[in-house]
Each structure stands twice: as C-alpha cells, then as structure tokens.
TITORPA-858489 format. One record per atom (N, C-alpha, C, O, CB): residue in one letter; x, y, z. Coordinates in steps of 0.1 Angstrom, whole numbers, padded with zeros to 4 digits, always signed. Glycine has a CB too. Example, Ala and Ser with C-alpha at 12.3 -4.5 7.8 and 13.67 -1.06 7.14 Angstrom:
BEGIN
A+0132-0057+0078;A+0123-0045+0078;A+0132-0033+0078;A+0142-0033+0085;A+0113-0045+0090;S+0128-0022+0071;S+0137-0011+0071;S+0129+0000+0079;S+0134+0011+0080;S+0141-0006+0057;
This chain:
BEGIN
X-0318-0434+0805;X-0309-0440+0815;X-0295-0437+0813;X-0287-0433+0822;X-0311-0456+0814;X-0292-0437+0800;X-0273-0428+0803;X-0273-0417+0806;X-0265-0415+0816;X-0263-0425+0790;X-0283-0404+0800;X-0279-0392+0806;X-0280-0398+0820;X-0269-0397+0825;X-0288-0379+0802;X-0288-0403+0827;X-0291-0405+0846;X-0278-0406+0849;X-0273-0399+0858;X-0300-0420+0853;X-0270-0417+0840;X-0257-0419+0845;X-0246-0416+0845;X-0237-0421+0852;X-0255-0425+0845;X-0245-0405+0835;X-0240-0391+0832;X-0240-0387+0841;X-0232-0390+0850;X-0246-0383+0824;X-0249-0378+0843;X-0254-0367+0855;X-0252-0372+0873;X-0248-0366+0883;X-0274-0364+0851;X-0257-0388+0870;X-0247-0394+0884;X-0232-0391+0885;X-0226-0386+0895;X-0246-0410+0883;X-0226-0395+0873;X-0213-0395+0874;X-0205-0381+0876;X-0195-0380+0882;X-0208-0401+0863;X-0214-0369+0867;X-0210-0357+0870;X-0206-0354+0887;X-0196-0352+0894;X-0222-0347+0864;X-0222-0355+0890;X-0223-0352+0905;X-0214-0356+0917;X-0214-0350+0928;X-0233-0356+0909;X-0208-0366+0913;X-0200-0375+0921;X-0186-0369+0916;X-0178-0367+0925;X-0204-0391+0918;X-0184-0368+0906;X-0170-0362+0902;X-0168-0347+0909;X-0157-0342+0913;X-0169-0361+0886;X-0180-0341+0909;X-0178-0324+0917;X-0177-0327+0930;X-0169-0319+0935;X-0192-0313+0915;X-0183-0336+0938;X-0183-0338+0948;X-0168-0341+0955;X-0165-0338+0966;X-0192-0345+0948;X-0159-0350+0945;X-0148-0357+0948;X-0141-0345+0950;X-0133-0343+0960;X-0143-0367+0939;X-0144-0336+0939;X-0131-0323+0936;X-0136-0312+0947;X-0129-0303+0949;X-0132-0315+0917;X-0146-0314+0953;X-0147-0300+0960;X-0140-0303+0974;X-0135-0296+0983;X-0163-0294+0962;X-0143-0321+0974;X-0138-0325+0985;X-0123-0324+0987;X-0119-0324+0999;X-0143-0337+0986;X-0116-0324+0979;X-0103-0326+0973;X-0093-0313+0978;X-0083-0313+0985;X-0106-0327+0957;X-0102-0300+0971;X-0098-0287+0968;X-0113-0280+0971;X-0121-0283+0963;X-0091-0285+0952;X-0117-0274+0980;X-0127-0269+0987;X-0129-0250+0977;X-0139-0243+0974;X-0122-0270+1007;X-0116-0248+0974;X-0119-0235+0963;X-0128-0234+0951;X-0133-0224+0946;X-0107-0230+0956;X-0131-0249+0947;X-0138-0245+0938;X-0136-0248+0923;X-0145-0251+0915;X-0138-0234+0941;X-0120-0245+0918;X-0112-0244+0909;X-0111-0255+0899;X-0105-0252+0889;X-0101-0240+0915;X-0114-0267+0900;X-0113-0275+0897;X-0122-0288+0890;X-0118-0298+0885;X-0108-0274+0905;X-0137-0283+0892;X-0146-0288+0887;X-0159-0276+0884;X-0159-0267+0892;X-0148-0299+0897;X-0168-0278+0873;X-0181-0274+0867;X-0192-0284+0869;X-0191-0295+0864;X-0179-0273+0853;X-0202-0280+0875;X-0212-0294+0875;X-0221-0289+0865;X-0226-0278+0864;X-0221-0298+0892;X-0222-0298+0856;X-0228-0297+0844;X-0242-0302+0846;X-0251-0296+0841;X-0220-0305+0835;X-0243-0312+0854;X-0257-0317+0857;X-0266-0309+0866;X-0277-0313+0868;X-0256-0330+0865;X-0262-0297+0870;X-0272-0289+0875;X-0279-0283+0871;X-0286-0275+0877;X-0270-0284+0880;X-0278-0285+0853;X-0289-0279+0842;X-0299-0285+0841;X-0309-0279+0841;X-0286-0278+0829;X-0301-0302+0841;X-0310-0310+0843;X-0319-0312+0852;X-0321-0302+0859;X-0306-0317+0843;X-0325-0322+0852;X-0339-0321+0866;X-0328-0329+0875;X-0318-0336+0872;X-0360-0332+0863;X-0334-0326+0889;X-0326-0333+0904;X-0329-0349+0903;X-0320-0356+0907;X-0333-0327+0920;X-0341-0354+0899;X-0344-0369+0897;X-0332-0376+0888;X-0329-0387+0891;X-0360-0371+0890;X-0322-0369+0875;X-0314-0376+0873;X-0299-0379+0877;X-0291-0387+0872;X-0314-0375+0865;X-0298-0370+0890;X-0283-0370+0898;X-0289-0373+0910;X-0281-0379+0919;X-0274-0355+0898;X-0298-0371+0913;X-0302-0370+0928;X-0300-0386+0932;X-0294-0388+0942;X-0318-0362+0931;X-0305-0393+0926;X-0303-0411+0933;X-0288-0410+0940;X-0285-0410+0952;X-0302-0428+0918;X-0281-0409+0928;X-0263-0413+0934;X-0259-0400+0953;X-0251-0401+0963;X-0246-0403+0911;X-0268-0391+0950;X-0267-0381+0961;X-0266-0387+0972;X-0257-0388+0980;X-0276-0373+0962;X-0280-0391+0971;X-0289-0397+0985;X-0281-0409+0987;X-0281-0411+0999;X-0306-0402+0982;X-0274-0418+0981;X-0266-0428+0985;X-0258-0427+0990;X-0258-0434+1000;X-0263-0434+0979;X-0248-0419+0987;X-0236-0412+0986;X-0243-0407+1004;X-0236-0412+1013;X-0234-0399+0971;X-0252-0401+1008;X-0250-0396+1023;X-0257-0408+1032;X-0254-0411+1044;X-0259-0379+1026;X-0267-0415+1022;X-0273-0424+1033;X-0264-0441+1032;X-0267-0448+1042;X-0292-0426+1028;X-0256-0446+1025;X-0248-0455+1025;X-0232-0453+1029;X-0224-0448+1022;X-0250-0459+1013;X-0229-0460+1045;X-0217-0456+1051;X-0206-0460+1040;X-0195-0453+1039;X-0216-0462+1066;X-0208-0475+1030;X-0202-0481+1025;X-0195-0472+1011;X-0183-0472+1007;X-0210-0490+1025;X-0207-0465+1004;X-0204-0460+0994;X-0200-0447+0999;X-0196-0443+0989;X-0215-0461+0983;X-0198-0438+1008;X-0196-0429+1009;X-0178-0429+1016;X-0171-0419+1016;X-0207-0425+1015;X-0177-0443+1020;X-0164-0447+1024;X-0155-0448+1016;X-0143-0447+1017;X-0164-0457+1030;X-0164-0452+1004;X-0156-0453+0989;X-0152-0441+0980;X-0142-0440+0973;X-0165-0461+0979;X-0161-0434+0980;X-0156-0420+0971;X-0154-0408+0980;X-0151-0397+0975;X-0168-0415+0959;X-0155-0410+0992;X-0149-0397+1000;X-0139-0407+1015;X-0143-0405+1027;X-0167-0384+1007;X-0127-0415+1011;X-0124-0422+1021;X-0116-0410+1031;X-0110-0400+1027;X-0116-0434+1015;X-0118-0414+1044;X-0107-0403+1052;X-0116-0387+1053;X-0111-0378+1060;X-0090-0400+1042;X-0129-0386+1047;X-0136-0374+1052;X-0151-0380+1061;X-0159-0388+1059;X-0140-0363+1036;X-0147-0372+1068;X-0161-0376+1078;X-0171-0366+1074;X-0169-0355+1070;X-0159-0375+1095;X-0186-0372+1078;X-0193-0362+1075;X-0191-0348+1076;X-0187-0339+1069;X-0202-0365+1080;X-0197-0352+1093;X-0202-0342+1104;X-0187-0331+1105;X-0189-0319+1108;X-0206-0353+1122;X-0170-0338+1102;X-0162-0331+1107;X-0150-0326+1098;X-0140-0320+1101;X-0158-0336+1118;X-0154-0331+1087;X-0143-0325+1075;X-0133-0342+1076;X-0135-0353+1082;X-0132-0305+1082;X-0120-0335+1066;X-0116-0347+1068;X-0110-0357+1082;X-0113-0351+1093;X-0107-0345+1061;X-0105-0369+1085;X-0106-0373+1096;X-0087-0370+1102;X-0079-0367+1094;X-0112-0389+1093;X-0085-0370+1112;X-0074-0369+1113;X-0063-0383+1112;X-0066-0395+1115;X-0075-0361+1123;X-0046-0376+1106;X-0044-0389+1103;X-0040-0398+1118;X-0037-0392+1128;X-0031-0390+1091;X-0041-0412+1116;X-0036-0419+1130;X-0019-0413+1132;X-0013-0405+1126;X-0036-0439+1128;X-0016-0419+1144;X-0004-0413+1149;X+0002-0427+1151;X+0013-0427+1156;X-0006-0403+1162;
C-alpha cells in the first residue's frame, strides 16, 4: 500500500510538472517501472473526477489546454 502511494504521488507530480512546463525538463516518472495497477487509481480519478482534477490542475481544461484568464 505505500509503494501504491508512492507511485500515486509520483504520477501526479509528473503530471503537475508537465502541466506546468510542457518541455519536459523538469520531472522523471519513476513509477513507470512498476505495474499500471499501482499509479493507475490516482490517473483515472484525476480524469474522471471534475473535483479532483480542479484541484491539481486548476485553470487547465481538459479538452483545451490551459483556460483563458477572465478580463
């Protein structure tokens, strides 16, 4: 159960940084040595929960990159 939450936390951290800085430069996902069953939960949440996905990627939209700012 910790590596799971390891390898969650990895996943989620690469994700923040690519989101961040799209080059690349800035994060190693370490958990992609492991099997997909111990990163993969936090994944699937992360795209299927509007809530949690509001939370670690706020201001990026799916479908369109980030959102633009209000005016």
């Amino acid at each position: 159960m910790l590596l799971d939450s390891i390898c969650q936390f990895d996943a989620v951290y690469c994700v923040t940084a690519h989101a961040a800085k799209p080059n690349r430069s800035q994060f190693c996902p370490s958990f992609c040595g492991l099997y997909a069953h111990r990163s993969g939960p936090i994944l699937v949440r992360l795209l299927d929960d509007p809530a949690v996905y509001d939370k670690i990627l706020p201001g990026i939209s799916e479908e369109h990159g980030p959102k633009p700012s209000p005016r």
